[in-house]
MARBA-3410 file (N, C-alpha, C, O; in Angstrom, 1 decimal):
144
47.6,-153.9,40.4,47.2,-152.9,39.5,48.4,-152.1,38.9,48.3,-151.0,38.3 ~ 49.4,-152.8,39.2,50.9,-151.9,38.1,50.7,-150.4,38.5,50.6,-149.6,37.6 ~ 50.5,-149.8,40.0,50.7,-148.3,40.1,49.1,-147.5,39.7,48.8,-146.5,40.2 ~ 48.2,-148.4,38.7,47.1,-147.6,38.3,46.2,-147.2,39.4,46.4,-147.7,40.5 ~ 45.2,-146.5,39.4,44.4,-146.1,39.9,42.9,-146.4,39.6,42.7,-145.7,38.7
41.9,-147.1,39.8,40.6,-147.6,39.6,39.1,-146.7,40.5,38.7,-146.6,41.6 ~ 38.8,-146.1,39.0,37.7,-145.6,39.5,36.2,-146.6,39.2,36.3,-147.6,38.5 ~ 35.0,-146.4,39.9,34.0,-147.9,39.1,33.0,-146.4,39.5,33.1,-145.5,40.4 ~ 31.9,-146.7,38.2,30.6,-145.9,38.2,29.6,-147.4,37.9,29.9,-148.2,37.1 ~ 28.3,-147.4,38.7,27.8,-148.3,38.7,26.6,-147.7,38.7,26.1,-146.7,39.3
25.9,-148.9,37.7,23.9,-148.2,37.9,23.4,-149.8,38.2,23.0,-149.8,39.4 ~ 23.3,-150.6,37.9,22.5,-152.2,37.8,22.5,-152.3,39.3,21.7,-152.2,40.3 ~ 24.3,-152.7,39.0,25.1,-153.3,40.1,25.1,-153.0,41.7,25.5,-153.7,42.6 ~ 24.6,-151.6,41.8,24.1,-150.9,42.7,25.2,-151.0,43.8,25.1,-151.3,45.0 ~ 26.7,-150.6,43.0,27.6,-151.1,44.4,28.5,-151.8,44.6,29.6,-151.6,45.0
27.8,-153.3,44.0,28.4,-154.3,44.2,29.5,-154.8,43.9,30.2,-155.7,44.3 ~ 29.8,-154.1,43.1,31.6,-154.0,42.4,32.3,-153.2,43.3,33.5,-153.7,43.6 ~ 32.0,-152.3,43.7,33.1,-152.1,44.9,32.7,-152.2,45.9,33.0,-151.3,46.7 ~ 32.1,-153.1,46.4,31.9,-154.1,47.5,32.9,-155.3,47.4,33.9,-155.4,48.2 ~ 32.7,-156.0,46.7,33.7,-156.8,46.2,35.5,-156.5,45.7,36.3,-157.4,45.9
35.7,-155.3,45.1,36.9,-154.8,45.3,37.4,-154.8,46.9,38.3,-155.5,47.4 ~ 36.9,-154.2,47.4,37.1,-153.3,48.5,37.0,-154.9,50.0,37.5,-154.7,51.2 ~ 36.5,-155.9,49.8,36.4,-157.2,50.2,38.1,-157.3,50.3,38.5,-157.3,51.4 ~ 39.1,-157.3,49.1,40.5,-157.7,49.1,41.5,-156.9,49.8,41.6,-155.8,49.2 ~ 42.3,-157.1,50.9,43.1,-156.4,51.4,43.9,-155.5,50.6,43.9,-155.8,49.4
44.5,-154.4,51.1,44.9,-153.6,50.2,44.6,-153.2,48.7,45.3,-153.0,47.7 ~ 43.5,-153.2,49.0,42.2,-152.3,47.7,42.8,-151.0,47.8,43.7,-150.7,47.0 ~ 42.6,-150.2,48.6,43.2,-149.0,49.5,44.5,-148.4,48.4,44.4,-147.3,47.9 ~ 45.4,-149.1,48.0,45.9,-148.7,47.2,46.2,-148.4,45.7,47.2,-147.7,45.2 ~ 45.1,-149.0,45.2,44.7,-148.4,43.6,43.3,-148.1,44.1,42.8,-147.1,43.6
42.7,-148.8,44.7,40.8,-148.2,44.5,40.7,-146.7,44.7,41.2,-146.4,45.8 ~ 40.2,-145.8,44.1,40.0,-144.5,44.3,38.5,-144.6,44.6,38.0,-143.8,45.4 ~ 37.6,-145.5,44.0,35.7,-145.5,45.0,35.4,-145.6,43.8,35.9,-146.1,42.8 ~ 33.8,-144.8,44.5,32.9,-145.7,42.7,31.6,-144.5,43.1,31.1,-144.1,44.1 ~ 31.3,-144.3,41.7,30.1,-143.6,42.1,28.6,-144.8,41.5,28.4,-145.4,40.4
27.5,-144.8,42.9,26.5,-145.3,42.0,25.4,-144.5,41.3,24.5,-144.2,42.1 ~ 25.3,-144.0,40.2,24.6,-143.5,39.9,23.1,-144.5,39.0,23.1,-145.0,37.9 ~ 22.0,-144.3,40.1,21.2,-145.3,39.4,20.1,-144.1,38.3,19.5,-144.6,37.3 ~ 19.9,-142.5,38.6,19.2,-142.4,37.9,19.8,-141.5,37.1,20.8,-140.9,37.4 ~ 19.1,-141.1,35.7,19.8,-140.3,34.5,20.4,-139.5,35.4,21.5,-139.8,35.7
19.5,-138.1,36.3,20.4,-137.2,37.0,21.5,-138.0,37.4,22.6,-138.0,36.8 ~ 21.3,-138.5,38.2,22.4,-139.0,38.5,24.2,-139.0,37.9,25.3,-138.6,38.2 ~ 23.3,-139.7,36.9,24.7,-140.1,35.4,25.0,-138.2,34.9,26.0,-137.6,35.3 ~ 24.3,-137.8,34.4,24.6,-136.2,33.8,25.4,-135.8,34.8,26.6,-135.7,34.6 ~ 24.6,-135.5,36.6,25.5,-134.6,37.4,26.4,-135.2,38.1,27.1,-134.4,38.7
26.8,-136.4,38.1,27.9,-137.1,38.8,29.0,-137.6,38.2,30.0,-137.9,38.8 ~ 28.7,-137.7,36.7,29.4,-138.6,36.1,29.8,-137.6,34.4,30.7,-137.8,33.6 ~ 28.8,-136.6,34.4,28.9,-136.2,33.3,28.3,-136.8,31.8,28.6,-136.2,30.7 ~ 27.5,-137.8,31.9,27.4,-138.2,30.5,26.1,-137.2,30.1,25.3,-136.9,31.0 ~ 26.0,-137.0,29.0,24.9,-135.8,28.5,24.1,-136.2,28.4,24.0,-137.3,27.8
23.0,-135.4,29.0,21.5,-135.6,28.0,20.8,-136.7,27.0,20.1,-137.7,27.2 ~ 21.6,-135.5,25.3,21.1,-136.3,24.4,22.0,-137.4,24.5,21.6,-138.2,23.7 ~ 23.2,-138.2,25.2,23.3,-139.8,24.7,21.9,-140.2,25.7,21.0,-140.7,25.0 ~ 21.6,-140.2,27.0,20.9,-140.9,27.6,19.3,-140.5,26.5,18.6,-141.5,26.6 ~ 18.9,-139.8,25.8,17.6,-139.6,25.5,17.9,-140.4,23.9,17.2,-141.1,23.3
19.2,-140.1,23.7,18.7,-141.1,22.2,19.4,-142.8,22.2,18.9,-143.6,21.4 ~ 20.3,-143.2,23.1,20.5,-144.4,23.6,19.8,-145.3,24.5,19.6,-146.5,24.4 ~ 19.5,-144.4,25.6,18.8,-145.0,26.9,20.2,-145.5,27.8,21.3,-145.9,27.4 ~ 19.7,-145.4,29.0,20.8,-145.6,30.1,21.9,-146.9,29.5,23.1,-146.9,29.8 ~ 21.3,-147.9,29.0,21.7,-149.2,29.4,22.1,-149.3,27.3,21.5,-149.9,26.4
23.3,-148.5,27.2,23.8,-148.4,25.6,25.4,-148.4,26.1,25.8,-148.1,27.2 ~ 26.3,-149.0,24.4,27.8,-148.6,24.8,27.8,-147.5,24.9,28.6,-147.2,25.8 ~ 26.8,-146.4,24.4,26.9,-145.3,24.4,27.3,-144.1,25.7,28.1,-143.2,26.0 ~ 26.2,-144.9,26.5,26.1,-144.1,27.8,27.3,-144.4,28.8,28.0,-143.5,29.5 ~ 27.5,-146.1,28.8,28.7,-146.6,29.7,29.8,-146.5,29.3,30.7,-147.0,29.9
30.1,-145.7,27.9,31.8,-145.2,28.2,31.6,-143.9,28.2,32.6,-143.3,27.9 ~ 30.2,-143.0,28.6,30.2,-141.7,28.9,30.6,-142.0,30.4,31.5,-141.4,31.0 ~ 29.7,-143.2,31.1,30.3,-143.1,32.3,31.6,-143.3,32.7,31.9,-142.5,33.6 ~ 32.4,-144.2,32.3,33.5,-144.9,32.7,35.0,-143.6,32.3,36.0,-143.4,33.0 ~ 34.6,-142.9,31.3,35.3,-141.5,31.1,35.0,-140.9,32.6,35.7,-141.1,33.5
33.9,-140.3,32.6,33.1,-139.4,33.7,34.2,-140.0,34.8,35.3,-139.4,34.8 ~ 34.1,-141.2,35.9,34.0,-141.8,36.7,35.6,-141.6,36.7,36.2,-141.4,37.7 ~ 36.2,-141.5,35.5,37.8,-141.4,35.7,38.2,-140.4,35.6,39.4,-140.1,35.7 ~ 37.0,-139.2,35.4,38.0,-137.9,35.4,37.3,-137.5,36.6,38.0,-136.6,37.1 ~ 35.9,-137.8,37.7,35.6,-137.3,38.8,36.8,-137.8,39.7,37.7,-137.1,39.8
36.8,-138.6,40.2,38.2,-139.7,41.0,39.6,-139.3,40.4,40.6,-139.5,41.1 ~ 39.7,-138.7,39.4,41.4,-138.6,39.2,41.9,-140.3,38.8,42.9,-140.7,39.4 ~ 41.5,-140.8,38.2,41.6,-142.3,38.3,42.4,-142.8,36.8,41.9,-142.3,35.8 ~ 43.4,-143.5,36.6,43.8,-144.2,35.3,42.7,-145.0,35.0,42.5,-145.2,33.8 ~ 42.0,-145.3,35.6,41.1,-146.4,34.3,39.3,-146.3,35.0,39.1,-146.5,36.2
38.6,-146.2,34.5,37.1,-146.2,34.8,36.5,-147.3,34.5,36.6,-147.6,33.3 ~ 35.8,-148.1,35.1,35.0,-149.4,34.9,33.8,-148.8,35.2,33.6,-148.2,36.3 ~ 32.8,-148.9,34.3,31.2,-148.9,34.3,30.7,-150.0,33.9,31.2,-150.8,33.1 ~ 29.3,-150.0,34.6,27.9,-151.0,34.6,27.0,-150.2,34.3,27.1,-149.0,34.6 ~ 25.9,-150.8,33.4,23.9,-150.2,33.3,23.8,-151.3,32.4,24.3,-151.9,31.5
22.9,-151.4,33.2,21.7,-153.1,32.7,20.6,-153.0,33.3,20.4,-152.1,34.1 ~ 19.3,-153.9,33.0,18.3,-154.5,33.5,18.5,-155.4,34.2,18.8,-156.4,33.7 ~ 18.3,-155.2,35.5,18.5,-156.4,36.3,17.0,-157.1,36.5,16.9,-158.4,36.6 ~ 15.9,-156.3,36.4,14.4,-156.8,36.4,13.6,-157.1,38.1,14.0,-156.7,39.1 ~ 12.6,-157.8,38.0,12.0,-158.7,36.7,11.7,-157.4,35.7,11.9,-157.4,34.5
11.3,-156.5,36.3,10.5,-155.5,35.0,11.9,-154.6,34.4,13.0,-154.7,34.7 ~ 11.3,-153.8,33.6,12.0,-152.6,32.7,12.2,-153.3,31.3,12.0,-152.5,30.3 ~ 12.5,-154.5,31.1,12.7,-155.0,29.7,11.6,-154.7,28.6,10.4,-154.5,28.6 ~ 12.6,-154.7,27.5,11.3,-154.1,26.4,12.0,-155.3,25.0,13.1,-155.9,25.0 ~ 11.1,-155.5,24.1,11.7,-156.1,23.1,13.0,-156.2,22.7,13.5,-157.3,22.4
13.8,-154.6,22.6,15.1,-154.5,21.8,15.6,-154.2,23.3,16.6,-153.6,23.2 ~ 15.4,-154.4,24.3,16.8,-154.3,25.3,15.9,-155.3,26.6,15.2,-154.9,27.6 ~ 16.1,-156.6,26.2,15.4,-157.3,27.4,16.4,-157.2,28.7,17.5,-156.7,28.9 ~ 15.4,-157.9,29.6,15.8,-157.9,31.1,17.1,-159.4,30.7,17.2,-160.4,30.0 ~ 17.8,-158.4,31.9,19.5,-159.7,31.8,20.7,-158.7,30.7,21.9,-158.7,30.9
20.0,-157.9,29.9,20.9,-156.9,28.9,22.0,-156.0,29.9,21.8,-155.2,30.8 ~ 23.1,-156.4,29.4,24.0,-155.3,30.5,24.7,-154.9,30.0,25.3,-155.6,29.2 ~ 25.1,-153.8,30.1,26.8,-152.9,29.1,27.8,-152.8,30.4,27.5,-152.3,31.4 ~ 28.6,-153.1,30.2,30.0,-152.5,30.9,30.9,-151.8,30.2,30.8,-152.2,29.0 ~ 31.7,-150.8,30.4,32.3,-150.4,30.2,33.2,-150.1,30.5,33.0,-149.7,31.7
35.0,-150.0,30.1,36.2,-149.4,30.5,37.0,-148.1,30.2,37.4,-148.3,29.0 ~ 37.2,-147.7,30.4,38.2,-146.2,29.5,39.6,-146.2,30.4,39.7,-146.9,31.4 ~ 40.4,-145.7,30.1,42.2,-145.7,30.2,42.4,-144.8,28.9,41.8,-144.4,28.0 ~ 43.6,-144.9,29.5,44.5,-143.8,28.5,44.6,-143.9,27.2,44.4,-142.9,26.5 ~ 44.9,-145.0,26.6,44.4,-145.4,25.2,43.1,-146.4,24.8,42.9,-147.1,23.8
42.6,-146.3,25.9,41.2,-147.4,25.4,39.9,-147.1,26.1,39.7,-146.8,27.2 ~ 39.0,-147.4,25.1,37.5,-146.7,25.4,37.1,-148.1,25.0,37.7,-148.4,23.9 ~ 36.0,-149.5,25.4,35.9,-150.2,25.1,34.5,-150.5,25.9,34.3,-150.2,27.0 ~ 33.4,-151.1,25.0,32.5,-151.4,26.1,31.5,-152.9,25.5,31.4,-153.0,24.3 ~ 31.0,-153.7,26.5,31.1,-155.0,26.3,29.0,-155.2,26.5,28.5,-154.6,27.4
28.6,-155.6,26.0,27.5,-156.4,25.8,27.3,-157.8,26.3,27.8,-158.7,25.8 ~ 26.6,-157.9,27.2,26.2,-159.2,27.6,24.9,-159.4,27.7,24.4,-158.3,28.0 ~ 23.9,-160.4,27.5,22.5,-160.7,28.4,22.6,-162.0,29.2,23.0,-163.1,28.8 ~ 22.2,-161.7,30.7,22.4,-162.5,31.6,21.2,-163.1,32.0,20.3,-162.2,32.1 ~ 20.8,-164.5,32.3,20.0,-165.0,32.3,19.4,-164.9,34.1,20.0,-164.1,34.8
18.4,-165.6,34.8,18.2,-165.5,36.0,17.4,-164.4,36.8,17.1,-163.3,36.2 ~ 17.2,-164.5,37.9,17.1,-163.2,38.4,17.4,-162.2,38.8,18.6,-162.2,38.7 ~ 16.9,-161.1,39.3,17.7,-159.9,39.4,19.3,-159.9,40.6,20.3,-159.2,40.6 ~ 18.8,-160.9,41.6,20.3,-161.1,42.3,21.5,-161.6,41.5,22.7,-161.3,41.6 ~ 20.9,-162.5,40.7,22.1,-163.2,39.6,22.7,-162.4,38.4,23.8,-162.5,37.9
21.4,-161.5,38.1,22.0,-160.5,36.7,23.1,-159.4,37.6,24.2,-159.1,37.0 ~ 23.0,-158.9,38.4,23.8,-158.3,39.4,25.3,-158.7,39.5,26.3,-158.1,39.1 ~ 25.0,-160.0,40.2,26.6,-160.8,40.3,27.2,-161.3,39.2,28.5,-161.4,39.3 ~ 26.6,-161.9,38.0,27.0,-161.7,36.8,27.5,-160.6,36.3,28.3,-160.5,35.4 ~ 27.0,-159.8,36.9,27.5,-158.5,35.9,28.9,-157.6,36.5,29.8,-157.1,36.0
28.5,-157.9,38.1,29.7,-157.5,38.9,31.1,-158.6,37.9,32.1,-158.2,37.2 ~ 30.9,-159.8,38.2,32.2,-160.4,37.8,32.5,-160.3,36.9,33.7,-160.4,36.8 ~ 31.6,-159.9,35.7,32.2,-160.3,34.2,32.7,-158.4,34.3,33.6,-158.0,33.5 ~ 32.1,-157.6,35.2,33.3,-156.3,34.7,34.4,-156.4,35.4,35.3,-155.7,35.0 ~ 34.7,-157.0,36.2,35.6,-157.6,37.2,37.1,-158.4,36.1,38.3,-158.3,35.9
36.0,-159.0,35.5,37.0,-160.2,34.5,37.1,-159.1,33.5,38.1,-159.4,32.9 ~ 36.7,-158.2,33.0,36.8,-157.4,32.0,38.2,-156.8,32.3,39.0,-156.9,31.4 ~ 38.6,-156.0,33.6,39.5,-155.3,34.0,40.9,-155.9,34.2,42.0,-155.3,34.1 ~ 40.5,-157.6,34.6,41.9,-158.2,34.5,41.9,-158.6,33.4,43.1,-158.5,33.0 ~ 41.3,-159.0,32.6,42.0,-158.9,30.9,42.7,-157.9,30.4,43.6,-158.0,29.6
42.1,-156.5,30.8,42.9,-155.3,30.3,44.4,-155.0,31.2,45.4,-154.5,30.8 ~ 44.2,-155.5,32.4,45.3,-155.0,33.3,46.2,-156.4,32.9,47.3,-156.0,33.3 ~ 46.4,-157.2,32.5,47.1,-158.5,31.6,47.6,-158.7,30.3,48.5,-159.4,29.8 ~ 46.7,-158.0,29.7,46.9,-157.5,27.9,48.3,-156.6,27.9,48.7,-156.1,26.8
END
């Protein structure tokens, strides 16, 4: 992690990203933790993201997950924030945001970036999909 510090806020993933960090020896030294915030309270009082994005985006928008991934990096004291919110299912899917829909998001010091995926399977698989691909999201940025 080049000295950085890694904060993760998670809603889908319920965790699972720093479960898996925290799996590799010497995590301890950049991991600063993760908050999961699965519900809106949650996100507003933990993480900071407002109100009106969650009421006019909905949890699971770029919108909300680089409110979180900001949040997550300034609660932790952290260089870079990694966020998750998706439908993992089977229910909550609606026409314009089906089940498998997942946002991740990153923030650092010059980058606010957030990624769109829909993952196919069920809810254990939209999960682990979603853990790795923000996983692979973070070593692309820590490589760039």
């Amino acid at each position: 992690m080049r000295g950085l510090r890694l904060a993760v806020a998670e809603s889908c993933t319920g965790g699972l990203i720093g479960h898996l960090i925290t799996n590799v020896p010497g995590s301890s030294t950049y991991y600063m933790g993760s908050v999961t915030a699965y519900a809106y309270e949650a996100k507003v009082r933990l993480l900071g993201v407002r109100w009106e994005t969650l009421e006019k985006y909905g949890a699971v928008s770029q919108e909300t997950v680089l409110e979180m991934a900001r949040g997550v990096r300034t609660a932790l004291a952290a260089d870079i924030g990694l966020s998750v919110s998706g439908i993992a299912g089977p229910g909550g899917g609606t026409p314009d945001k089906p089940v498998g829909l997942v946002w991740i998001g990153l923030s650092a010091e010059q980058v606010d970036e957030a990624w769109c995926n829909i993952w196919s399977g069920g809810r254990l698989q939209v999960k682990e999909q979603s853990a790795q691909a923000a996983l692979q999201m973070l070593a692309d940025y820590l490589s760039a």
